[in-house]
Every structure is written in structure tokens, then in C-alpha cells.
One Martini backbone bead per residue (centre of mass of N, CA, C, O) as a GRO file, in nm:
protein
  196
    1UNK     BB    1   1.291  -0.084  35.523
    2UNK     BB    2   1.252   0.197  35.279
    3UNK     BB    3   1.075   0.519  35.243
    4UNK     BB    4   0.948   0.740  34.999
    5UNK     BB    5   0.706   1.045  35.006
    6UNK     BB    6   0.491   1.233  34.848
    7UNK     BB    7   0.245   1.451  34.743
    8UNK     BB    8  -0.087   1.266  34.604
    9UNK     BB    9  -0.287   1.433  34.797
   10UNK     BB   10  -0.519   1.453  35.041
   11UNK     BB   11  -0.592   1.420  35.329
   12UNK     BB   12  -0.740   1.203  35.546
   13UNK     BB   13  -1.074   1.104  35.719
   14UNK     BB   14  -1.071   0.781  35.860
   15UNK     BB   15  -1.010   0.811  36.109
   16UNK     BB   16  -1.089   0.710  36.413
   17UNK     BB   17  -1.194   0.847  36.710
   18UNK     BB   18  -1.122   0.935  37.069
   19UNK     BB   19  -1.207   0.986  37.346
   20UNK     BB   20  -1.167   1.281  37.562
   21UNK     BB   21  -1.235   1.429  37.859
   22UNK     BB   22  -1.447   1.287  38.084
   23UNK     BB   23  -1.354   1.393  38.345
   24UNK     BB   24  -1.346   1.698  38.299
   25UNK     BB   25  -1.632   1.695  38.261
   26UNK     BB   26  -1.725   1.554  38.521
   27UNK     BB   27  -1.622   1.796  38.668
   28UNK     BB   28  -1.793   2.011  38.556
   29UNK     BB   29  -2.085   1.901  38.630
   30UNK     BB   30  -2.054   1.902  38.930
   31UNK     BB   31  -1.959   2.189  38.988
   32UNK     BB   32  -2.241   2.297  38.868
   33UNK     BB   33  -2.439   2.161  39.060
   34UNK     BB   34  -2.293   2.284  39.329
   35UNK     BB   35  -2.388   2.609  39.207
   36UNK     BB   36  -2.632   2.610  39.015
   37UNK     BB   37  -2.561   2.529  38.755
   38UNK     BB   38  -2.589   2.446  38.425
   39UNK     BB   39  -2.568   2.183  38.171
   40UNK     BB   40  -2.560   2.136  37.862
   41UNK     BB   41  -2.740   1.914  37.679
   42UNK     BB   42  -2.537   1.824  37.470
   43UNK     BB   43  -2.411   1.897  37.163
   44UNK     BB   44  -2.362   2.130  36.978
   45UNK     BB   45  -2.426   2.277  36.721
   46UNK     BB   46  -2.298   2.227  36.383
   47UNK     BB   47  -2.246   2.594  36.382
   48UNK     BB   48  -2.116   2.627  36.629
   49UNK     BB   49  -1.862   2.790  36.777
   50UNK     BB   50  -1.792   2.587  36.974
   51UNK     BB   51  -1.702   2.356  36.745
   52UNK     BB   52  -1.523   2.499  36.536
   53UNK     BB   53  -1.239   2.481  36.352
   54UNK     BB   54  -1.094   2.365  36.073
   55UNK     BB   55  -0.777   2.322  36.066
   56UNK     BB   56  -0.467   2.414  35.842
   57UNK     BB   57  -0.317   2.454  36.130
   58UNK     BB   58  -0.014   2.326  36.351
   59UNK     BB   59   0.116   2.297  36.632
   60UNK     BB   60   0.477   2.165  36.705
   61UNK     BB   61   0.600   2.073  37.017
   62UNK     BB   62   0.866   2.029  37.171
   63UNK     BB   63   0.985   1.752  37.384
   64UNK     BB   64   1.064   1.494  37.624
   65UNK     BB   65   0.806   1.270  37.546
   66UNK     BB   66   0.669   1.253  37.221
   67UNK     BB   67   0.828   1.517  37.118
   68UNK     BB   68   1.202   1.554  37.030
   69UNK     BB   69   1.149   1.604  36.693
   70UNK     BB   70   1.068   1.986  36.634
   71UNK     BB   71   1.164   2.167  36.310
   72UNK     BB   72   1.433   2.333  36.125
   73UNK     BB   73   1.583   2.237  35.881
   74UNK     BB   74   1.871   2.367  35.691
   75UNK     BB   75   1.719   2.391  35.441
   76UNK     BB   76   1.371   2.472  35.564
   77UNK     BB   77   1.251   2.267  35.663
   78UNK     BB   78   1.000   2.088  35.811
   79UNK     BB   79   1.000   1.860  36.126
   80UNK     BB   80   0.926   1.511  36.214
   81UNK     BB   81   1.072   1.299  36.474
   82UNK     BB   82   0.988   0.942  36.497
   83UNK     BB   83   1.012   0.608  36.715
   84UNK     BB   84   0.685   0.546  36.790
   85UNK     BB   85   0.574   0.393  36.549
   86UNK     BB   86   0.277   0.173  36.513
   87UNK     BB   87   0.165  -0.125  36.392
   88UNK     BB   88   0.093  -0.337  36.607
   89UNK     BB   89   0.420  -0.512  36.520
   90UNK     BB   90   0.490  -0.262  36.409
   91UNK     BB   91   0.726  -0.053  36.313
   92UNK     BB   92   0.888   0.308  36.320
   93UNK     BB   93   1.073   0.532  36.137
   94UNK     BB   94   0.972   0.892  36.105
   95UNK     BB   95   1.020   1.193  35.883
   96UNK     BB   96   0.832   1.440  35.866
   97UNK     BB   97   0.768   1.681  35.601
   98UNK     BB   98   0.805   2.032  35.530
   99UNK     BB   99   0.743   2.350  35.349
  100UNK     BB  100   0.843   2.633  35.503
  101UNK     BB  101   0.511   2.686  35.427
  102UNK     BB  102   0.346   2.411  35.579
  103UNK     BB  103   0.364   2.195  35.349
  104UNK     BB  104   0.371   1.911  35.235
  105UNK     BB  105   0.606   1.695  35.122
  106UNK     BB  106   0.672   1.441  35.271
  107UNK     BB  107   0.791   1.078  35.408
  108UNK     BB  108   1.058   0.855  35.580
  109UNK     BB  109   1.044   0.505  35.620
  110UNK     BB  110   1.169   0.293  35.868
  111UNK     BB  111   1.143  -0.039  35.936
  112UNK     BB  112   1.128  -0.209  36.294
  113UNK     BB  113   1.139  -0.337  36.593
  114UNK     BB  114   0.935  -0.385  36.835
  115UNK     BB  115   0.981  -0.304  37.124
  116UNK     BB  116   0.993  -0.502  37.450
  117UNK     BB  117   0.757  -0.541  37.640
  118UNK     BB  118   0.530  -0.368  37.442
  119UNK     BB  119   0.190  -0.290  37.475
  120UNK     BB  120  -0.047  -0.321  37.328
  121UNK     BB  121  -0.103   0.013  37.214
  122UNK     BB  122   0.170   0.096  37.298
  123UNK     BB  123   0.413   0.395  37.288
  124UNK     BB  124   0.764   0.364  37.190
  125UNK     BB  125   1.085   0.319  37.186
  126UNK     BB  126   1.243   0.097  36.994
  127UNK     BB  127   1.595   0.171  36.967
  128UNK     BB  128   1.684   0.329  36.679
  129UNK     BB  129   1.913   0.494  36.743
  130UNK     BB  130   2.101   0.502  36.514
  131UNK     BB  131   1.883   0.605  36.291
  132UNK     BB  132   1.824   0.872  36.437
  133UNK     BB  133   2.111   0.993  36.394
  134UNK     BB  134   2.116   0.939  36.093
  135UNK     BB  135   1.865   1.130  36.014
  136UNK     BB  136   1.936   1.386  36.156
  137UNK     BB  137   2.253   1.404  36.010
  138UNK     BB  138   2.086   1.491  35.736
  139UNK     BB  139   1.954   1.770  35.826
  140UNK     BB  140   2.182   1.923  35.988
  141UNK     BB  141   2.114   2.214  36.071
  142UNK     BB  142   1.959   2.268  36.382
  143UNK     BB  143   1.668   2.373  36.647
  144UNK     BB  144   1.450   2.334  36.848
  145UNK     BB  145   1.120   2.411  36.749
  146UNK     BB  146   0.829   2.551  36.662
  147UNK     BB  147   0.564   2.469  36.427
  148UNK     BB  148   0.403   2.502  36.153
  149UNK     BB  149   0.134   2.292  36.005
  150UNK     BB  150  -0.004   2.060  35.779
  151UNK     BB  151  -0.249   1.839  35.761
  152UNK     BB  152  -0.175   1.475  35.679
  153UNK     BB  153  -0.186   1.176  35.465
  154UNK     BB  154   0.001   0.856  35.400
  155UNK     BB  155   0.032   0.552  35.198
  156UNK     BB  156   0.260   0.287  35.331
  157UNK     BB  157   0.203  -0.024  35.275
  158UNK     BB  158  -0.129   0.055  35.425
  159UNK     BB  159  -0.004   0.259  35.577
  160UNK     BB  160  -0.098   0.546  35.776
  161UNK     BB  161   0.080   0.843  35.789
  162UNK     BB  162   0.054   1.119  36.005
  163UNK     BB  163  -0.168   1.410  35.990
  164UNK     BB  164  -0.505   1.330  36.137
  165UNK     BB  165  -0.812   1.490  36.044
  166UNK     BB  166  -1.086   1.499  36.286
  167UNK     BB  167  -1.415   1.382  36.468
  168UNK     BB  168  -1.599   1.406  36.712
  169UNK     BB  169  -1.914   1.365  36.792
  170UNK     BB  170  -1.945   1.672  36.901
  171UNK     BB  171  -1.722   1.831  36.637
  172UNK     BB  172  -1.477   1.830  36.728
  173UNK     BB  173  -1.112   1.878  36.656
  174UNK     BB  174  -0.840   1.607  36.557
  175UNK     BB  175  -0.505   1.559  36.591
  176UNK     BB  176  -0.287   1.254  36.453
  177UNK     BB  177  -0.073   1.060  36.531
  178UNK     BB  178   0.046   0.832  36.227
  179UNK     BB  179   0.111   0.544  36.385
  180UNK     BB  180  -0.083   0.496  36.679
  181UNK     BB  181  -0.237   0.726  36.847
  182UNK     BB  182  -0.040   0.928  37.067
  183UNK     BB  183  -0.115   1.156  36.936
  184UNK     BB  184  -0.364   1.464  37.035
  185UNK     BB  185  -0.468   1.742  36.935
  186UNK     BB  186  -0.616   2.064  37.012
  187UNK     BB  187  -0.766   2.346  37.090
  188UNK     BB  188  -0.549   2.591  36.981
  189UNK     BB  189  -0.328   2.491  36.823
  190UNK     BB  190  -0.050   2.495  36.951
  191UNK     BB  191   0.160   2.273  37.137
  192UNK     BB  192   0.105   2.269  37.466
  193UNK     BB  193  -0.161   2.021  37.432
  194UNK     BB  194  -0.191   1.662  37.478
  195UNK     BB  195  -0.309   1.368  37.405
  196UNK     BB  196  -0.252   0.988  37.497
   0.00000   0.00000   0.00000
């Protein structure tokens, strides 16, 4: 089954986030014991510049890993394609479109069965190289390079695909993309590093 949907909606902040960074937090706060630094106890207050603000752009860097595909197609427009989405026991190959000046477009999902093998909650490729390279194929010439796109999300049949904007218990802001929430950006918001 294939879906196509275009922005009828401003996006949604309703995907809970997950804590990470909890290492770095805590090799922090042992250095700081170590050297007689204090650290201060709790989160910034929420005015704080610490806590940063929500971005309206965020960069993605195509990569190796979780991120092969991620440029401006032949028309103009900006893409993000992935074969590694996923709720529960569906997976999903999907395309996220921006127009040129990275304000949401579109997005194009095709339901896929999900690859053999692979543990509940974690994000892998379906299998459907064949599909991924028939929709390459319609975008034309591109060249692989880094975005600055605008976060969105779309639901389409219960499920909401794209990138959602939420904030960690603490204030900061962090975008993921939906659905598997496998990969999470945060400032400075280059897509130089994410959470997986």
C-alpha cells in the first residue's frame, strides 16, 4: 500500500522523548567532583539561555549509518529517504519532501514487511532495495548533501511519519524522526551528531 500527503496542519509535539546523554551527564559531574568544581544541582530554569531555543530549521547530514539519503532532487525540492521506519511490527519505506526554501512539502510512504530477525524497537533496513532505488529513480539527478529543512509530522492511517519537535524533561529541544524514533538531532542543530 502507498500513501501520498501534503501539509495540512502545522507539526505536533506530542511523541514523548527518551533521556539520553546520561554517560556524558554523569562523567560531568564525577570530573567536576574530581577538580572541586560544583555542578549545579537540577535543570535551568526555564528562561534560561541554557536551555536553548526551538529550532524553525535543523540540518540532516547524509551518512553511512541511518541517514544514506539526503539532498535536493532534479525539481528543487529537499529529500530524506529512509527504509528503516517502523511501528511495532510494520515497517515502511518513506520519502519526506521540503520545498526548496525547506518548508514541508509532502511525504510519500509505502508499507513494507519488516525485515526477518530484527528486535522489537530497533530501526533497520526492510530489505526493499528495489523500491528504494524505483524511488531514487523518480527524483532525478541529485547529489548527496546536507539539508536545512523545517520540523513536521503527518499522520497517515494512525501512524505519524516526519520530523517531530519535542523537549526533554529538562527544556532542551530535540527532533526525531517518526515512526521508530531512531535517530534524535539537538543543537546546535548542524546534523553533524544524533542519537540512535
Amino acid at each position: 500500500m502507498s500513501w501520498s500527503l501534503s501539509r495540512s496542519e502545522p507539526f505536533a509535539s506530542s511523541f514523548p522523548g527518551r533521556r539520553t546523554g546520561l554517560r556524558a551527564t554523569f562523567a560531568l559531574a564525577v570530573a567536576a567532583g574530581m577538580t572541586g568544581c560544583g555542578v549545579p544541582a537540577g535543570p535551568p530554569p526555564e528562561d534560561s539561555a541554557a536551555v536553548g531555543q526551538a529550532p524553525e530549521r535543523f540540518t540532516i547530514v547524509p551518512d553511512d549509518y541511518h541517514v544514506p539519503y539526503a539532498s535536493t532532487a532534479e525539481d528543487g525540492r529537499k529529500f530524506f529517504l529512509s527504509e528503516e521506519l517502523f511501528d511495532g511490527d510494520s515497517a515502511y519505506v518513506g520519502v519526506f519532501f521540503w520545498n526548496a526554501d525547506g518548508t514541508f512539502d509532502e511525504i510519500q510512504v509505502d508499507a513494507v514487511p519488516r525485515a526477518d530477525g530484527l528486535p522489537p524497537g530497533q530501526a533497520g533496513p526492510s530489505g526493499s532495495d528495489h523500491l528504494v532505488d524505483a524511488r531514487l529513480g523518480e527524483l532525478g539527478e541529485y547529489v548527496l548533501e546536507p539539508i536545512e529543512v523545517e520540523p513536521f509530522t503527518q499522520d497517515v492511517d494512525g501512524v505519524t511519519f516526519g520530523w517531530n519537535l519535542d523537549r526533554y524533561e529538562d527544556g532542551t529541544y530535540f527532533i526525531s524522526v517518526m515512526p521508530g524514533d531512531f535517530i534524535a538531532y539537538y543543537e546546535p542543530w548542524d546534523g553533524l551528531g544524533y542519537d540512535t
